[in-house]
N, CA, C and O atoms as a GROMACS GRO file, in nm:
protein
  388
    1UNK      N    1   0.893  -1.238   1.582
    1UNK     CA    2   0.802  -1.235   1.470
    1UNK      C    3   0.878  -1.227   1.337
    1UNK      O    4   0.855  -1.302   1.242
    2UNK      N    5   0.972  -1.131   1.338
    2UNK     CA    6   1.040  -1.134   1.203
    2UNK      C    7   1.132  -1.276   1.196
    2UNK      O    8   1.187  -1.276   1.086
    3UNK      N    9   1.157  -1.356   1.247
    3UNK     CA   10   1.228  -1.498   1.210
    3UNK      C   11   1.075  -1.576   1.183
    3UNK      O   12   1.067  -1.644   1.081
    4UNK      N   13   0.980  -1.570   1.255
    4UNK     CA   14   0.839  -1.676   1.163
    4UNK      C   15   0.812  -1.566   1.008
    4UNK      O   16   0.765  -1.620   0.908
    5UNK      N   17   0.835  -1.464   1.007
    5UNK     CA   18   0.813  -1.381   0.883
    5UNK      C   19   0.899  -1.425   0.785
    5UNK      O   20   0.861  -1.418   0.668
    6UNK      N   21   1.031  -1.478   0.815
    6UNK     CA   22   1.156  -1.530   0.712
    6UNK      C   23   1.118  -1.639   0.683
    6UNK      O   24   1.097  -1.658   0.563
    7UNK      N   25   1.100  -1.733   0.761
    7UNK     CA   26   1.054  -1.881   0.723
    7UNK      C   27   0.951  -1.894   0.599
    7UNK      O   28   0.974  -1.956   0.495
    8UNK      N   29   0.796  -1.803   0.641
    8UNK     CA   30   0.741  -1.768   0.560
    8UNK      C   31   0.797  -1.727   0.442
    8UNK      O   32   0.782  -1.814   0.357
    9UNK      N   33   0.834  -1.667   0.416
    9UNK     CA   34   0.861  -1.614   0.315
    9UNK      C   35   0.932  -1.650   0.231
    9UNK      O   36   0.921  -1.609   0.115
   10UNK      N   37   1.050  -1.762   0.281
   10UNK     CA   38   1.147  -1.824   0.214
   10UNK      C   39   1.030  -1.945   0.182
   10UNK      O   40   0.996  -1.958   0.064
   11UNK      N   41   0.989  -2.005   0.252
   11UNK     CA   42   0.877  -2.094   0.203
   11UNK      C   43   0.816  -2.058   0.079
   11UNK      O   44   0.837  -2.104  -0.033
   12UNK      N   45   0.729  -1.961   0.121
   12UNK     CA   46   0.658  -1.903  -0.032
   12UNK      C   47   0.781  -1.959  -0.154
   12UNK      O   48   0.795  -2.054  -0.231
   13UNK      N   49   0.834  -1.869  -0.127
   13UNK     CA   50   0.959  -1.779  -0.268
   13UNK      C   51   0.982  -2.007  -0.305
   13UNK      O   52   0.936  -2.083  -0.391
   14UNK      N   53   1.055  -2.023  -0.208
   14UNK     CA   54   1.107  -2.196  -0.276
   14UNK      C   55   0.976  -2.288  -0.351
   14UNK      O   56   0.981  -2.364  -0.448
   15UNK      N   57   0.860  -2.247  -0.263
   15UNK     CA   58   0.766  -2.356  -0.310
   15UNK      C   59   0.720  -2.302  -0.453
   15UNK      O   60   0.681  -2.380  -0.540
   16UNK      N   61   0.727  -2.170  -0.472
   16UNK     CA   62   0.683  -2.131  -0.640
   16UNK      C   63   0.772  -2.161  -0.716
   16UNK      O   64   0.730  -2.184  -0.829
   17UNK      N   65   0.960  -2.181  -0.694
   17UNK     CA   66   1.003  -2.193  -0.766
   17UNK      C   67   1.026  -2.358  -0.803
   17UNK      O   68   1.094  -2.389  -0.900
   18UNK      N   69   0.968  -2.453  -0.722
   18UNK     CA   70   0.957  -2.572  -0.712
   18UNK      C   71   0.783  -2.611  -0.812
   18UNK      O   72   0.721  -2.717  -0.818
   19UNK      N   73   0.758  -2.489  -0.867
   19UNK     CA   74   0.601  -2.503  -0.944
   19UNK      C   75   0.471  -2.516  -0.813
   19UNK      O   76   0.351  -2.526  -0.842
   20UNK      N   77   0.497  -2.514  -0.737
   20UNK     CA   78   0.386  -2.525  -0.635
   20UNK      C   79   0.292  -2.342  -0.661
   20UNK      O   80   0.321  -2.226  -0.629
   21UNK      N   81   0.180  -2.406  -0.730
   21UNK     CA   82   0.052  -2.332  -0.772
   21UNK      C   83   0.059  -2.219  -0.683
   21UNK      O   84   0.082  -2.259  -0.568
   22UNK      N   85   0.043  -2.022  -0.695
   22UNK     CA   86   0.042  -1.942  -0.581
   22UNK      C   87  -0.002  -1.919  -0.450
   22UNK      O   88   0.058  -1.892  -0.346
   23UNK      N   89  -0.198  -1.948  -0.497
   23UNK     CA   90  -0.265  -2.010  -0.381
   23UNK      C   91  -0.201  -2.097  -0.276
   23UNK      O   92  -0.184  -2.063  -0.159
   24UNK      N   93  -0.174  -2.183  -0.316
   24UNK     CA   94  -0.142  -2.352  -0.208
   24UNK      C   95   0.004  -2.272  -0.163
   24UNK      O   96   0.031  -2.274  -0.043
   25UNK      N   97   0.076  -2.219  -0.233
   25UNK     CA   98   0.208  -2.180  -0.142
   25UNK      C   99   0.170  -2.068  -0.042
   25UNK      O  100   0.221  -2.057   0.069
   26UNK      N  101   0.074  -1.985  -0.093
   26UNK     CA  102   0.080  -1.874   0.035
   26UNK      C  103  -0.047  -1.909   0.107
   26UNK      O  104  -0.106  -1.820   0.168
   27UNK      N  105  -0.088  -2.015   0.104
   27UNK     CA  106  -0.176  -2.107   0.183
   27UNK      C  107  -0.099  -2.125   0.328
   27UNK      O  108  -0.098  -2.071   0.439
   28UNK      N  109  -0.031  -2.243   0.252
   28UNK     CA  110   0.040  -2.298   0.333
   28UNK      C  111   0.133  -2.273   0.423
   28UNK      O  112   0.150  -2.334   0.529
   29UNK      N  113   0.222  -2.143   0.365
   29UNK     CA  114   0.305  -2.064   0.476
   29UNK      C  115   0.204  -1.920   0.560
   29UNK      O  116   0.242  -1.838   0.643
   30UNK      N  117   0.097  -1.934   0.508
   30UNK     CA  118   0.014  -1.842   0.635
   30UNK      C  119  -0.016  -1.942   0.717
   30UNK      O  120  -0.024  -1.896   0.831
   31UNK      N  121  -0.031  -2.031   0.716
   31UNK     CA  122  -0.132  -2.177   0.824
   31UNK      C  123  -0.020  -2.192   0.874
   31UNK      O  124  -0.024  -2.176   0.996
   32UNK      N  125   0.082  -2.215   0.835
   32UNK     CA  126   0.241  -2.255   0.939
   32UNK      C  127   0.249  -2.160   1.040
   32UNK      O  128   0.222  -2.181   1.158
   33UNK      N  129   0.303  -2.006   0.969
   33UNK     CA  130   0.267  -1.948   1.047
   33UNK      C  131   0.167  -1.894   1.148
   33UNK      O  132   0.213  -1.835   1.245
   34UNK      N  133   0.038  -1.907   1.135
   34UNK     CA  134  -0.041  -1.935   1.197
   34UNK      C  135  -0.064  -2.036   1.284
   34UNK      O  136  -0.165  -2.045   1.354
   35UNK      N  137   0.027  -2.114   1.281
   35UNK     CA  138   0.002  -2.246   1.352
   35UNK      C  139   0.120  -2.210   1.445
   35UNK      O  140   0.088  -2.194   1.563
   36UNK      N  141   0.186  -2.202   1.430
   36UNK     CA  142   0.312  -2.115   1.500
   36UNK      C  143   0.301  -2.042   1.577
   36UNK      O  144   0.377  -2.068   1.671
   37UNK      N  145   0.223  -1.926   1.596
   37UNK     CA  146   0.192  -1.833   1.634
   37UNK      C  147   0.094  -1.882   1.764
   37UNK      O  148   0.109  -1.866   1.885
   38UNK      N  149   0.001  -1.941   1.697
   38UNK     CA  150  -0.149  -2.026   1.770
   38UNK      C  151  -0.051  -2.112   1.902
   38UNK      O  152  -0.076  -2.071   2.015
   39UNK      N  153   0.044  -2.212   1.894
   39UNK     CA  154   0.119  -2.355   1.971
   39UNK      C  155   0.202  -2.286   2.038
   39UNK      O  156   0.177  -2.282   2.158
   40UNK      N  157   0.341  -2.200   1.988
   40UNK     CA  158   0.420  -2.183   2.066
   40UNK      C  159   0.414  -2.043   2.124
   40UNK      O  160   0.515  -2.005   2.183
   41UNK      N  161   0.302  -1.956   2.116
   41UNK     CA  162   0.300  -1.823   2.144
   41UNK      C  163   0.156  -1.788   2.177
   41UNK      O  164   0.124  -1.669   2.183
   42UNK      N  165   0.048  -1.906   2.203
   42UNK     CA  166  -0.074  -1.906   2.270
   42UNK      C  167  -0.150  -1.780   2.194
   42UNK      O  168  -0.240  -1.725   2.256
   43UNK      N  169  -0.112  -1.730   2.054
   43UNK     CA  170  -0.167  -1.653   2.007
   43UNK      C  171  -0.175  -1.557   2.015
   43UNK      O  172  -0.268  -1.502   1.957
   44UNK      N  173  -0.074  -1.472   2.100
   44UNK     CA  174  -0.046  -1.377   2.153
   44UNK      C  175   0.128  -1.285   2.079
   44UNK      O  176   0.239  -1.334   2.101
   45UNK      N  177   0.115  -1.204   2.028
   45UNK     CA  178   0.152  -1.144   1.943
   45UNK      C  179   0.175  -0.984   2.012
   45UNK      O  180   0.092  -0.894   2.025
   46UNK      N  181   0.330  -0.989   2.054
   46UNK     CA  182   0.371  -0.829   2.132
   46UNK      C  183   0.339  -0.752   2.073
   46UNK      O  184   0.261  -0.677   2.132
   47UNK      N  185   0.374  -0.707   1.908
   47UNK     CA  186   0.369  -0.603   1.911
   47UNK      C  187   0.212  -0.536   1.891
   47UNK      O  188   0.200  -0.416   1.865
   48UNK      N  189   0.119  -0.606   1.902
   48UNK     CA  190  -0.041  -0.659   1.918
   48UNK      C  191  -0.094  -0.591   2.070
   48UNK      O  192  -0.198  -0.525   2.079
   49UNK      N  193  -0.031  -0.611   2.149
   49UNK     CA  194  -0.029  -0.595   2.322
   49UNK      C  195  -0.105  -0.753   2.388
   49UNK      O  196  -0.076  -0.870   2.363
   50UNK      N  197  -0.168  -0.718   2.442
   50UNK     CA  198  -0.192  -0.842   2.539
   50UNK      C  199  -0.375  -0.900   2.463
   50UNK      O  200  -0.460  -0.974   2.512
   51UNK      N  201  -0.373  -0.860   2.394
   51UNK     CA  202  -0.547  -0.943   2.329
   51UNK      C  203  -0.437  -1.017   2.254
   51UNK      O  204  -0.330  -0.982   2.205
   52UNK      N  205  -0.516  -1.158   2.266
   52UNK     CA  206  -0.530  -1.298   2.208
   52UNK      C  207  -0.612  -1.299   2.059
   52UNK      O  208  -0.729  -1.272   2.035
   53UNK      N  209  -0.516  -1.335   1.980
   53UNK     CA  210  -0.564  -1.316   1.809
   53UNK      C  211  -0.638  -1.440   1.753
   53UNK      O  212  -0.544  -1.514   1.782
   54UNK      N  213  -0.690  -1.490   1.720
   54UNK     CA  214  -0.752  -1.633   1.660
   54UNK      C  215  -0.682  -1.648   1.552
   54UNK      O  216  -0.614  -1.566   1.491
   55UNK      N  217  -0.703  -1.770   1.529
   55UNK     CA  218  -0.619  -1.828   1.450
   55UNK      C  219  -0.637  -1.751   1.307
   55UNK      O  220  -0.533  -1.726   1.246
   56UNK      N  221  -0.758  -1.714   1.251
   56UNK     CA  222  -0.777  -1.644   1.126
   56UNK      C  223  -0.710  -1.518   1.105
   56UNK      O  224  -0.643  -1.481   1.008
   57UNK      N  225  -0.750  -1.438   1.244
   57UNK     CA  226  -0.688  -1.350   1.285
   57UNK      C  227  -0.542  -1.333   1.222
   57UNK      O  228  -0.519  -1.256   1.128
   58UNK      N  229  -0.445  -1.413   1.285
   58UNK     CA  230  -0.298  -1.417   1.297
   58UNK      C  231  -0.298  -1.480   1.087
   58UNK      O  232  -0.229  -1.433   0.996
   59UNK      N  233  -0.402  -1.596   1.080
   59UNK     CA  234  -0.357  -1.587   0.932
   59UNK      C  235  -0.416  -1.464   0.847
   59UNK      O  236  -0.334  -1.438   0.759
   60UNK      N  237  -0.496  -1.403   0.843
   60UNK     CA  238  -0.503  -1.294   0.762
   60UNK      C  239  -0.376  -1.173   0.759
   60UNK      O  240  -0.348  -1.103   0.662
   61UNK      N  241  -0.305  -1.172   0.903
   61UNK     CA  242  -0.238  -1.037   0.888
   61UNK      C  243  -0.098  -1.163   0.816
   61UNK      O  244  -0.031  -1.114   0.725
   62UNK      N  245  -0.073  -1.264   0.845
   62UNK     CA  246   0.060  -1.360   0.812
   62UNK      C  247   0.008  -1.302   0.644
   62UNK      O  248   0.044  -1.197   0.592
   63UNK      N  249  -0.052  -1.370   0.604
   63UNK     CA  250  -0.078  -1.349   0.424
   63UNK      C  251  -0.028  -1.220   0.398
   63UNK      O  252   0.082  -1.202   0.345
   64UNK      N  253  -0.121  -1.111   0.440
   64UNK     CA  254  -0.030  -0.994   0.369
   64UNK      C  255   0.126  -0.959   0.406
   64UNK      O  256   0.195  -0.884   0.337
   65UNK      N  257   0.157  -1.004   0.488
   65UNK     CA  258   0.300  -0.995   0.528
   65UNK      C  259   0.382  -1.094   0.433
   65UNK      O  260   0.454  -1.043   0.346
   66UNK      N  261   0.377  -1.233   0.444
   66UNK     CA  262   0.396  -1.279   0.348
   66UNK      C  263   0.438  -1.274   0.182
   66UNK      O  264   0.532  -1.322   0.120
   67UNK      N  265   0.325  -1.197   0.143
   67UNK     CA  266   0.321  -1.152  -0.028
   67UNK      C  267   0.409  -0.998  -0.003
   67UNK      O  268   0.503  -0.982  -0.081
   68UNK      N  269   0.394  -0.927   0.062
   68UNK     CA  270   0.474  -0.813   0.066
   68UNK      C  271   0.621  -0.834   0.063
   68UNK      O  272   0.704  -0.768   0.002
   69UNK      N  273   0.646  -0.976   0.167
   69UNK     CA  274   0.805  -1.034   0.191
   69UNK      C  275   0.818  -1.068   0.025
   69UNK      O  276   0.919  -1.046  -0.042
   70UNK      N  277   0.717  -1.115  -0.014
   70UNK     CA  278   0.767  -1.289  -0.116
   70UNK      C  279   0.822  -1.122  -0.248
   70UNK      O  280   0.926  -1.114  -0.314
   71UNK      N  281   0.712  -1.026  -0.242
   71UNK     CA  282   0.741  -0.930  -0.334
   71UNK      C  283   0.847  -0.839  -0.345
   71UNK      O  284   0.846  -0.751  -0.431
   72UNK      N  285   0.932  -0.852  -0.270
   72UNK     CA  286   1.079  -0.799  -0.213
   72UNK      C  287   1.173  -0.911  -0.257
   72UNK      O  288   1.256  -0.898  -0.346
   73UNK      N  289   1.150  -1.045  -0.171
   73UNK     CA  290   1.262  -1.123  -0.199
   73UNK      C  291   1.298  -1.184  -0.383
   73UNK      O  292   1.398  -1.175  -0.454
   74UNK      N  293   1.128  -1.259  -0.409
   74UNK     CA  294   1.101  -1.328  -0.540
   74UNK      C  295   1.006  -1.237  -0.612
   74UNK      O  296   0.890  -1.277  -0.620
   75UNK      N  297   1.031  -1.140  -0.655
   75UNK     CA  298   0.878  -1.057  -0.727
   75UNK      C  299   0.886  -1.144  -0.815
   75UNK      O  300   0.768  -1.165  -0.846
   76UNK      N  301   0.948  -1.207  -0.874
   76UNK     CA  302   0.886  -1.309  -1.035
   76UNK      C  303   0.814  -1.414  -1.002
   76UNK      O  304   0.772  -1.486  -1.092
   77UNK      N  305   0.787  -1.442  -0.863
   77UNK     CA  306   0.721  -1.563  -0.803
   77UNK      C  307   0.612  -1.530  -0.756
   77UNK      O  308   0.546  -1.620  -0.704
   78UNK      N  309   0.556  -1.389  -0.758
   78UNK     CA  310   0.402  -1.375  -0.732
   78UNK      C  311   0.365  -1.325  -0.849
   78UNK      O  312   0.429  -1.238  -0.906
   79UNK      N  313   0.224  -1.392  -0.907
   79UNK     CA  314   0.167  -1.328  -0.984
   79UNK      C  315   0.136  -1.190  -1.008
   79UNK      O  316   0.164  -1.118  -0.912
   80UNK      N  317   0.077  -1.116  -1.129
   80UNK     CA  318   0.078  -0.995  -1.100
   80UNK      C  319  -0.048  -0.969  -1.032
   80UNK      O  320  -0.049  -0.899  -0.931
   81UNK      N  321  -0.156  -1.021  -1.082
   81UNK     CA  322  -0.272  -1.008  -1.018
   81UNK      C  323  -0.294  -1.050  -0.866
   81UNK      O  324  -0.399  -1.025  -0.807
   82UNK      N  325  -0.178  -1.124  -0.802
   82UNK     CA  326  -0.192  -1.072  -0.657
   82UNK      C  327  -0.129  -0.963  -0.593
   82UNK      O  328  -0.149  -0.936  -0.475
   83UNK      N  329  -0.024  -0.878  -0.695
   83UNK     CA  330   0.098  -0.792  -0.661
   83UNK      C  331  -0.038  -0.684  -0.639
   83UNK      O  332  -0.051  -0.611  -0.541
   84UNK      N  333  -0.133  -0.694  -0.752
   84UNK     CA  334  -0.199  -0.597  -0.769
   84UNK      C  335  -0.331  -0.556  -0.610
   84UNK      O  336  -0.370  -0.450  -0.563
   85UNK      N  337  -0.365  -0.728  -0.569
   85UNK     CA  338  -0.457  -0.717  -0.489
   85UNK      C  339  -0.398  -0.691  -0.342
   85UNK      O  340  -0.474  -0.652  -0.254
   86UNK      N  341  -0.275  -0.711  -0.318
   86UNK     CA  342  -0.197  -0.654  -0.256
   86UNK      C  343  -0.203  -0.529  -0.208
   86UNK      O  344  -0.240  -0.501  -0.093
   87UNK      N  345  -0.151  -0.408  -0.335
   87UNK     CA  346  -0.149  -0.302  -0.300
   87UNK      C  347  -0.323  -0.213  -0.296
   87UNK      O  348  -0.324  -0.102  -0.244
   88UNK      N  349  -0.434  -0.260  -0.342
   88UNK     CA  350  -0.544  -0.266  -0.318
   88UNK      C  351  -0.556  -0.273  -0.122
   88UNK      O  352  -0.596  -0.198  -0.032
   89UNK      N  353  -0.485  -0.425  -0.134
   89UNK     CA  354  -0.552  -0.401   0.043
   89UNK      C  355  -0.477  -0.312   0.104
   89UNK      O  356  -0.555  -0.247   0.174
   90UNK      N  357  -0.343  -0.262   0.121
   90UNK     CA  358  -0.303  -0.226   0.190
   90UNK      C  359  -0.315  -0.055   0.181
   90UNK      O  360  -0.272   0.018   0.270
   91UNK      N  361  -0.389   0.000   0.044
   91UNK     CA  362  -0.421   0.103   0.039
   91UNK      C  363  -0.562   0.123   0.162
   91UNK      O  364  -0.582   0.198   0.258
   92UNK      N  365  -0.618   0.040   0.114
   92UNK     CA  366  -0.775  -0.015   0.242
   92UNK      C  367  -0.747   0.011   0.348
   92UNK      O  368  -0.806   0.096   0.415
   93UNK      N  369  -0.644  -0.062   0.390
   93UNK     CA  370  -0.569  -0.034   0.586
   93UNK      C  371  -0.525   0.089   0.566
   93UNK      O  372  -0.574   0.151   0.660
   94UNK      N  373  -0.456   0.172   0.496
   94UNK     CA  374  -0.420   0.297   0.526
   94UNK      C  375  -0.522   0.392   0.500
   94UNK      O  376  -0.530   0.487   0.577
   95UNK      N  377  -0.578   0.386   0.433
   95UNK     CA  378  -0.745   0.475   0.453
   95UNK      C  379  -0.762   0.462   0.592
   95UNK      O  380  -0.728   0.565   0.650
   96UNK      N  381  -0.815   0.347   0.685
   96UNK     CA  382  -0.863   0.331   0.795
   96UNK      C  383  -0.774   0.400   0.901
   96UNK      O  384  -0.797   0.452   1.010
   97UNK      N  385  -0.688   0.383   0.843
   97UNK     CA  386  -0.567   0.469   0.980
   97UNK      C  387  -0.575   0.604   0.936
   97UNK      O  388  -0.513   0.692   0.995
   0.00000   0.00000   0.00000
């Protein structure tokens, strides 16, 4: 998982600095990864256990992983207003836990 998490992420970080709009870049490297996940790993995700994730599934948790990576590697390449909606969600998941 953490080598489809690098890809991602190096994706993101190159395609913003290539001007590719924020949306469409962290679009596109959640659906990879997601597509990834879905073809060569039947959607099934260890550290998950043995339930089968759907494809939305696997892209919703890829996105926030993603912007958390892209915000470590390139913080000047995510906007602030997603830095912001970011730590919004992930305050959300830690409430729930």
């Amino acid at each position: 998982m953490n080598l489809y998490r690098q890809i991602g992420i190096s994706y993101l970080c190159l395609a913003r600095q290539a001007k590719v709009k924020f949306p469409q870049s962290i679009s596109i490297a959640s659906n990879n990864f997601a597509l990834i996940i879905s073809k060569k790993h039947g959607g099934l995700i260890e550290e998950v256990g043995d339930k089968k994730l759907t494809n939305d599934q696997i892209y919703q948790g890829s996105y926030l992983q993603l912007i958390e990576g892209a915000i470590q590697l390139c913080p000047e390449q995510v906007p602030e207003d997603d830095k912001k909606k970011f730590l919004k969600a992930v305050e959300g998941l830690n409430k729930k836990n």
